[in-house]
C-alpha positions as CSV (number, residue, x, y, z in Angstrom):
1,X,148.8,116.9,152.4
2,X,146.4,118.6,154.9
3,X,144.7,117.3,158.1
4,X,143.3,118.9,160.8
5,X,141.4,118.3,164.6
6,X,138.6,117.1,163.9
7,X,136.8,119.8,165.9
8,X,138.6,122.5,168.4
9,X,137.9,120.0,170.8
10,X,136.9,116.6,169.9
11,X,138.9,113.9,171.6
12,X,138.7,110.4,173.1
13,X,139.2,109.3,176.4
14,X,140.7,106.2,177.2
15,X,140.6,104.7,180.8
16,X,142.8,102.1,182.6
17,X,140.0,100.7,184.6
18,X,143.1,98.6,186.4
19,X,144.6,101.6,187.4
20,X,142.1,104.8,186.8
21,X,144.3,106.8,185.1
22,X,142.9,108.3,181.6
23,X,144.0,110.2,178.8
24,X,142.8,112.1,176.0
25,X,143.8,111.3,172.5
26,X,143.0,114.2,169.4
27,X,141.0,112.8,167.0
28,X,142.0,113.9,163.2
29,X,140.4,114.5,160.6
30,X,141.4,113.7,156.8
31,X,139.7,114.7,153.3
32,X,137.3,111.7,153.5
33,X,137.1,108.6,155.4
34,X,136.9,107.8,159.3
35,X,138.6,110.2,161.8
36,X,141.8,108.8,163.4
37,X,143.1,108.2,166.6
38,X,146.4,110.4,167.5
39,X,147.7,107.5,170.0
40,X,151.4,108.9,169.7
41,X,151.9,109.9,173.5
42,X,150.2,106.5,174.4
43,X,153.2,104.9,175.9
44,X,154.4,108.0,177.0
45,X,150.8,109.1,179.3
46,X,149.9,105.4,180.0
47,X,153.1,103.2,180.0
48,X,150.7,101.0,177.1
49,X,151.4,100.2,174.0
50,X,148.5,98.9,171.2
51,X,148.0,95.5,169.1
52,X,147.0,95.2,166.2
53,X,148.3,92.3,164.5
54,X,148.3,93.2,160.1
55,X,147.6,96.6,161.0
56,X,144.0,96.5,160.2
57,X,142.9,99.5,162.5
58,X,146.2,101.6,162.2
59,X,147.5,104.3,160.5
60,X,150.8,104.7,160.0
61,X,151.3,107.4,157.5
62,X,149.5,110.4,156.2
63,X,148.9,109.9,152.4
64,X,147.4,112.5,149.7
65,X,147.6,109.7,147.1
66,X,145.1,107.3,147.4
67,X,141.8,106.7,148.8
68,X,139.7,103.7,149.1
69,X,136.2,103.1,150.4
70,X,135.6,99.7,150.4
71,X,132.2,99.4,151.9
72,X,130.8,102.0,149.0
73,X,133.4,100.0,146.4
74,X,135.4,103.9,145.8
75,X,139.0,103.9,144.8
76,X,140.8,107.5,143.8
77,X,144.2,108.8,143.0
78,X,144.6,112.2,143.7
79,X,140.5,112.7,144.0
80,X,139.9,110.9,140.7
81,X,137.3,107.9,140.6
82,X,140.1,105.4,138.8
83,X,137.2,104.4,136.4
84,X,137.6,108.0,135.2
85,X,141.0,107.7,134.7
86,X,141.0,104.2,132.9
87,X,138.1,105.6,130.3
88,X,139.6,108.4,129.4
89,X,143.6,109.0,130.4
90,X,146.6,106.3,129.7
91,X,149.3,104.8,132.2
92,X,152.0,107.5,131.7
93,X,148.7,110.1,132.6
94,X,148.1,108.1,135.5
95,X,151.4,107.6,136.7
96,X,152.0,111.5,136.3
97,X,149.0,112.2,138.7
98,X,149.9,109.7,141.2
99,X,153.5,111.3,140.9
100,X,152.9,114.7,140.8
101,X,149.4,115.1,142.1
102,X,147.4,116.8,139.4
103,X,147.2,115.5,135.4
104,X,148.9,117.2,133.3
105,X,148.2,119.6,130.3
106,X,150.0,119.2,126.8
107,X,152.9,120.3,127.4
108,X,153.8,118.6,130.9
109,X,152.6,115.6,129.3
110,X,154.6,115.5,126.4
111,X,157.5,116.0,128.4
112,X,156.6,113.2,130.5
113,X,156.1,110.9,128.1
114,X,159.7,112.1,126.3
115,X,161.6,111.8,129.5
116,X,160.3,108.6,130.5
117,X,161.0,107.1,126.9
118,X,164.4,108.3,127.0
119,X,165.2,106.3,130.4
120,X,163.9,103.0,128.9
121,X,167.0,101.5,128.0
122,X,169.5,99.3,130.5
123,X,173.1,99.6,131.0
124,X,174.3,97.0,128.9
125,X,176.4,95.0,131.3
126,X,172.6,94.3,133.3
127,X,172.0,92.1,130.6
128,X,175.2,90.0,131.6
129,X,173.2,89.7,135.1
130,X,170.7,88.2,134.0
131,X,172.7,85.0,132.4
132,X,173.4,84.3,135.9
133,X,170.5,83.4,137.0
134,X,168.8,79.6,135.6
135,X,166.4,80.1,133.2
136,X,163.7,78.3,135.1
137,X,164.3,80.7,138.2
138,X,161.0,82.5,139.1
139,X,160.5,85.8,137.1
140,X,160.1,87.6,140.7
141,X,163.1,85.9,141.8
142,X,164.8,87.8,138.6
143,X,163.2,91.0,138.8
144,X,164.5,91.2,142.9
145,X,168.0,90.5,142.0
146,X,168.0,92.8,138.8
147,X,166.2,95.9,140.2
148,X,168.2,96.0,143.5
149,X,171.6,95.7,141.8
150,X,170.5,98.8,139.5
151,X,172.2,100.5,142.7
152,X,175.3,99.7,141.3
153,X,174.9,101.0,137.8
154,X,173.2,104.1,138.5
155,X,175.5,106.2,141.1
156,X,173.9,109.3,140.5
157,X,170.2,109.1,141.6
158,X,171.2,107.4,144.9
159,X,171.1,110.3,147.0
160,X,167.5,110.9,148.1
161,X,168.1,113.9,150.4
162,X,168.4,115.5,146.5
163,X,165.4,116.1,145.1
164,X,166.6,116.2,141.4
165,X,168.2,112.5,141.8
166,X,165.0,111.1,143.8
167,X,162.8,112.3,140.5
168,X,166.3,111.2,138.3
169,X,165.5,107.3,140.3
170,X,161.6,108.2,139.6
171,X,161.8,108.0,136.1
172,X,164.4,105.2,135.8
173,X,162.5,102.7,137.9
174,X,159.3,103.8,135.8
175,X,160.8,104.0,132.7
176,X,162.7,100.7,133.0
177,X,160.5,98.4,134.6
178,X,159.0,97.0,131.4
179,X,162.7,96.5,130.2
180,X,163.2,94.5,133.1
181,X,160.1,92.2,133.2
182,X,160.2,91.8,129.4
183,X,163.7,90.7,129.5
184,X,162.7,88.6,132.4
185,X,160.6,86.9,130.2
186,X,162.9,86.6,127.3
187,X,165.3,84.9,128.9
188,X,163.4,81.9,130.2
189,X,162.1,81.5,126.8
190,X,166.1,81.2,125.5
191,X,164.9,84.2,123.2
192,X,167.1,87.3,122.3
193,X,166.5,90.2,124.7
194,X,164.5,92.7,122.8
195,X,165.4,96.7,122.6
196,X,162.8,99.3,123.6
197,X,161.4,101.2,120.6
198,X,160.7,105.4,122.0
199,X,158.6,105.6,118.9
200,X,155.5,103.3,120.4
201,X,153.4,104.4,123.7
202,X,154.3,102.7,127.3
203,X,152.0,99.4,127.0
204,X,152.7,99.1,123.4
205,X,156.6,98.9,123.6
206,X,156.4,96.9,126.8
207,X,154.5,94.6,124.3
208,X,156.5,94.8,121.7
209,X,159.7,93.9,123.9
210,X,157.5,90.7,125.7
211,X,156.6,89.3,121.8
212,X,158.6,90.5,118.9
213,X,161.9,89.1,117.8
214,X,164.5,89.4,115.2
215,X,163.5,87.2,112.9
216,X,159.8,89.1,111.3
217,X,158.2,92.2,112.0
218,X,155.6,92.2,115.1
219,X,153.0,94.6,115.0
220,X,151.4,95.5,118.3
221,X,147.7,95.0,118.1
222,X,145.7,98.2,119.3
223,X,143.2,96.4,121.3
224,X,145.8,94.3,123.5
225,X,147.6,97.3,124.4
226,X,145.1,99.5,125.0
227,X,143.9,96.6,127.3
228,X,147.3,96.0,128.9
229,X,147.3,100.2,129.3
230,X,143.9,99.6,131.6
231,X,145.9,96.8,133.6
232,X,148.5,98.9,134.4
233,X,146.0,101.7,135.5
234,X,144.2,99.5,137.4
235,X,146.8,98.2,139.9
236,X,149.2,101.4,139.6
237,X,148.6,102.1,143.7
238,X,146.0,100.8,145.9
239,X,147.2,102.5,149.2
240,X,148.7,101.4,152.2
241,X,149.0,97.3,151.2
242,X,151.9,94.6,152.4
243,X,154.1,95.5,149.2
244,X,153.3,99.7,149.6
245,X,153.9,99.3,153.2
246,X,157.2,97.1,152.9
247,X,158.4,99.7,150.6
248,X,157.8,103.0,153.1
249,X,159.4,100.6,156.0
250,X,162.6,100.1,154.1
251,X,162.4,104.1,152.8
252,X,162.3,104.9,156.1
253,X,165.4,103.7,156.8
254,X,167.1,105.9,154.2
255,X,167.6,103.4,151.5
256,X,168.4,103.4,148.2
257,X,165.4,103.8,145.8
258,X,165.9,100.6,143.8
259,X,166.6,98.5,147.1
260,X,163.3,100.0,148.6
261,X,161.4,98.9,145.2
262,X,163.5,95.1,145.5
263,X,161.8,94.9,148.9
264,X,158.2,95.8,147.6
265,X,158.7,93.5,144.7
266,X,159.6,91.0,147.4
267,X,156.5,91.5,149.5
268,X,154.6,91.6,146.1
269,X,156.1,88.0,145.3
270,X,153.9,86.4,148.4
271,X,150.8,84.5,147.2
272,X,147.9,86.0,149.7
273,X,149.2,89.3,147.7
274,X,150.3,89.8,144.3
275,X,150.0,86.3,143.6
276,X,145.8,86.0,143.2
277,X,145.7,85.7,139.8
278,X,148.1,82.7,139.6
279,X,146.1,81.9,142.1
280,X,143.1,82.1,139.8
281,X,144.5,80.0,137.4
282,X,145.1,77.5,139.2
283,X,141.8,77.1,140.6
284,X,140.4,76.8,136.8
285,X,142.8,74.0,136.3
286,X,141.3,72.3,139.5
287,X,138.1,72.8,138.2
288,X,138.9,71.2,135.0
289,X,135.5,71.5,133.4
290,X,132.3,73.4,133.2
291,X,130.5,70.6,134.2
292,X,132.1,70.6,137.4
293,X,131.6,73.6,138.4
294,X,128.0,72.8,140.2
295,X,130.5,70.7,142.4
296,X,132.7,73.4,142.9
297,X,130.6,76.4,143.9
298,X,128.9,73.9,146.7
299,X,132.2,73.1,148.2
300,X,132.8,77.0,148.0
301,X,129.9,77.3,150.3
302,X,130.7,74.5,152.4
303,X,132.4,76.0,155.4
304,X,134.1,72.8,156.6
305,X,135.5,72.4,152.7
306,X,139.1,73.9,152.4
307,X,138.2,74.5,149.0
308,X,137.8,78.6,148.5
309,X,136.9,80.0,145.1
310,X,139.6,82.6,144.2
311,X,139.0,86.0,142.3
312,X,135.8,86.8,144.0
313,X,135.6,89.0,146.7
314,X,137.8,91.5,148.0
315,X,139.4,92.2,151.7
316,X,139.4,95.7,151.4
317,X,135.8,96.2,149.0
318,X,133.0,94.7,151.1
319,X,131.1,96.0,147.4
320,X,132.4,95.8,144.1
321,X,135.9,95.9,143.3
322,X,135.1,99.6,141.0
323,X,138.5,98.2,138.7
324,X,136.7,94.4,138.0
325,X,134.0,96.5,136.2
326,X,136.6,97.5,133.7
327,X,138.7,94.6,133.6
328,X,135.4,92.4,133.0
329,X,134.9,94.4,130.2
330,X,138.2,94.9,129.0
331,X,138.7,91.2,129.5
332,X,135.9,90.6,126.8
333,X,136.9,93.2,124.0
334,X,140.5,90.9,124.4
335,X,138.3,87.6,123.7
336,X,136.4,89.1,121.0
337,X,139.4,90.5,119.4
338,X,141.5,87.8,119.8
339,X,138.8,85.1,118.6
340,X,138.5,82.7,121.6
341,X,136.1,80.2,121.4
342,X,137.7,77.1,122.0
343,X,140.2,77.8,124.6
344,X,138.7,75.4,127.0
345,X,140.3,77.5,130.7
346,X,139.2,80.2,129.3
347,X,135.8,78.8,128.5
348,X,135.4,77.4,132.1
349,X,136.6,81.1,133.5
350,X,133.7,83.0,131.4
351,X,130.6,79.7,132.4
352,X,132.2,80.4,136.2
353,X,131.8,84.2,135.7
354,X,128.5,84.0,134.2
355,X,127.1,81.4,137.5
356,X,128.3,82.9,140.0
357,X,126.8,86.5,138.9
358,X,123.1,85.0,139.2
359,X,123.7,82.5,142.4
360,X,121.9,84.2,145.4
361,X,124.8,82.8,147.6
362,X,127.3,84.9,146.1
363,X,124.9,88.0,145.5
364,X,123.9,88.0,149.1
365,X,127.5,88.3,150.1
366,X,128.9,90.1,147.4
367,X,131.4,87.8,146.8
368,X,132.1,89.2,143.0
369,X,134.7,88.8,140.5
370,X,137.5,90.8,141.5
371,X,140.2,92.6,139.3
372,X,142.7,89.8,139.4
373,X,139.9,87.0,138.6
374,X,140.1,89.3,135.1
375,X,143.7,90.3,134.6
376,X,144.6,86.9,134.8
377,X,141.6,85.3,131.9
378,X,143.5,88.7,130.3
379,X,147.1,87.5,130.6
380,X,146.4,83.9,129.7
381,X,144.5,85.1,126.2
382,X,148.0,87.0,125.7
383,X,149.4,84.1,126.0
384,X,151.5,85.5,129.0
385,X,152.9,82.3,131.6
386,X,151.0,82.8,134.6
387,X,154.5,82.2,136.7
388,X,154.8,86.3,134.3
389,X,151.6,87.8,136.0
390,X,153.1,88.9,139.0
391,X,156.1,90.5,137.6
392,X,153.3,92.4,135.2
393,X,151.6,93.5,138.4
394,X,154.9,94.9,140.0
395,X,155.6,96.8,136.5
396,X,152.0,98.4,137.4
397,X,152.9,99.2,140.6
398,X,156.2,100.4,140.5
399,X,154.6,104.3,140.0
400,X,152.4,103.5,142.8
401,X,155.2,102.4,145.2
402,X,157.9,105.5,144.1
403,X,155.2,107.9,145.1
404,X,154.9,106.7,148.5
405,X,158.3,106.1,148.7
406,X,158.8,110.1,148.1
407,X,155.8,111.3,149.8
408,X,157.3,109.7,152.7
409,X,160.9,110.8,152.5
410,X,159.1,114.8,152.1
411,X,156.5,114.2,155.4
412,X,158.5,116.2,158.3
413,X,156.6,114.0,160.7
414,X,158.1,110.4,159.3
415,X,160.8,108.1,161.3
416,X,162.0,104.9,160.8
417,X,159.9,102.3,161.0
418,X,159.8,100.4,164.4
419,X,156.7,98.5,165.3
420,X,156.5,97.4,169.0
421,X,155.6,94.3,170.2
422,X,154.1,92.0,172.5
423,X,156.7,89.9,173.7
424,X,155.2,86.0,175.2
425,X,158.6,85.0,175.6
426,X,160.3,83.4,178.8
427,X,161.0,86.2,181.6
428,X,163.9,86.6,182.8
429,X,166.3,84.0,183.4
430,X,169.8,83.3,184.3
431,X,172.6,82.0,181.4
432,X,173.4,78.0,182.8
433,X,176.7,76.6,181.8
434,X,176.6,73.6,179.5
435,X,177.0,70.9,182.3
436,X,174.0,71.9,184.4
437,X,171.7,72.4,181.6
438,X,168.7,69.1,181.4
């Protein structure tokens, strides 16, 4: 991680006009994007603190990972355009870079894939864990309870002042993740947990654990997974988010690595996050039919309708979401492959694509399908629950948040998290006793 003044001597000053008193703040400068702000001796210089309510104009870490430019619709990992590294790498490639910083040659990425294979499996007695839980429970409510108690079964990558046991944690939370959220799924279906197979790649296994069973042979199909392989790419890190950002604020406290991923997989769980493309789904059922969607896309554009169109658009990309080009056509080769013609959702979701990418309204504001409008036309096809897809998006993300979660635990200038506030409480005030209170 580098950074630098932006120039020998390029500052801002900022002026109290209530009191006169300025200050001059560095500006610094990263790789790419805007300059930043060093407001650190703020408080200190001015007796002020800032507010910034969701943290939309703060930094609050350096970060070599990930960069997005969401005006220009640019998202890299490690200086790679990610439609790069979905076209011509796989998950375990991409979770090596975002790990390790570069890709790796043959040899680093054989041993890779062998060391992560070997960490599949769970300790046994964590299949005991999950018959407490009721089948109908929430797969995120599972997979928060499951991954923090892996504290308690693996003792020896705890310690992350050691680097050996934080990469030890690395590849167990990597490794085991697909374990976790295919055993998830198992058990609400009252089917037998399935063992992972070393022989098959990442996406194929995780497949094979989500759909096989004891009574036939199941055969992955290559299409699915290589499509699955894309979806984990795709949503592997997307830098500082709620769920990336819950995870370095918990880190920073020096916790365990599987209680820092529980929280993350927590944050993950909230609908305006990883939820979209239940959200998605939903909204198709609402719509209920191709002929209504005329109706639909005028109460979208209706400012006083509560009605809002979900899997278009993008917070962060004010251009296209660079990852829904390759789920769109991902999301195809799984309809072709898998024959689709009379699924009638999935119908409506492709007439809704195909509408909204020639209506002006929608051009003009470049309110596109976005990557989770695909993943979850992707997931349904599967024939994964949509209560699954956002336990499939935390097994994406899981690289994503353990290499912020060590980036952060190695950057000399990190402390514990502690936000101020601005407090619009009562002032002071003296304690009454109970018989002269109103």
């Amino acid at each position: 991680m580098t950074d630098s003044p932006a120039s020998p001597k390029e500052t801002v000053t900022l002026t109290n006009n209530s009191s006169g008193k300025s200050v001059e703040l560095p500006l610094i400068a990263g790789t790419v994007g805007p300059k930043v702000m060093d407001i650190r001796s703020l408080y200190s210089d001015m007796d002020l603190f800032t507010y910034d309510p969701g943290y939309t104009s703060t930094g609050s870490c350096k970060s070599a990972i990930t960069y997005i430019d969401g005006d220009e619709g640019v998202l890299l990992h490690r200086g790679y355009p990610i439609e790069e590294i979905a076209e011509h790498g796989d998950f375990l490639e991409a979770a090596f870079l975002i790990l390790k910083g570069e890709l790796p040659n043959d040899a680093q990425r054989t041993k890779f894939v062998t060391d992560i294979s070997r960490h599949s499996m769970l300790n046994e007695q964590i299949s005991f864990f999950f018959r407490g839980f009721r089948r109908d429970s929430h797969p995120m409510a599972v997979m928060c309870g499951v991954v923090g108690a892996m504290a308690a079964f693996y003792h020896d990558s705890i310690n992350i002042n050691d680097p050996h046991q934080r990469m030890v944690a690395s590849y167990r939370l990597i490794a085991k993740m697909p374990t976790v959220v295919s055993w998830t799924y198992k058990y609400a279906m009252g089917q037998p947990f399935v063992y992972p197979r070393n022989d098959l790649d990442y996406a194929s296994n995780f497949l094979h654990m989500m759909f096989a069973t004891p009574c036939e042979p199941y055969k992955v199909n290559p299409t699915l997974a290589r499509a699955m392989d894309r979806i984990l790419i795709l949503h592997a890190d997307h830098e500082q988010n709620a769920s990336t950002s819950t995870v370095r604020l918990a880190g920073s406290s020096g916790a365990n690595p599987f209680a820092c991923i529980a929280a993350g997989i927590a944050s993950l769980w909230g609908p305006a996050h990883g939820g979209a493309n239940e959200a998605v789904l939903a909204m198709l059922h609402e719509i209920g039919s191709k002929e209504r969607i005329p109706e639909f896309l005028k109460r979208a554009k209706d400012k006083n309708d509560s009605f809002r169109l979900m899997g278009f658009g993008h917070r962060v990309y004010k251009n296209y979401d660079p990852r829904a080009k390759i789920m769109q056509r991902t999301c195809h080769e799984v309809l072709d492959e898998l024959g689709i013609k009379d699924e009638p959702l999935l119908e409506l979701a492709m007439e809704l694509e195909r509408i909204a990418l020639s209506d002006e309204y929608f051009i003009e504001r470049k309110l596109f399908p976005n990557v989770d409008f695909y993943s979850g036309i992707i997931f349904r096809a599967m024939g994964i629950p949509t209560q699954m897809f956002t336990s499939l998006f935390a097994l994406a993300r899981t690289v994503g948040w353990i290499a912020q979660w060590n980036e952060m635990l190695t950057d000399p200038e990190q402390k514990i998290g502690r936000p101020r506030q601005l407090y619009v409480g009562s002032p002071p005030r003296h304690y009454l006793p109970l018989h002269q209170r109103g």
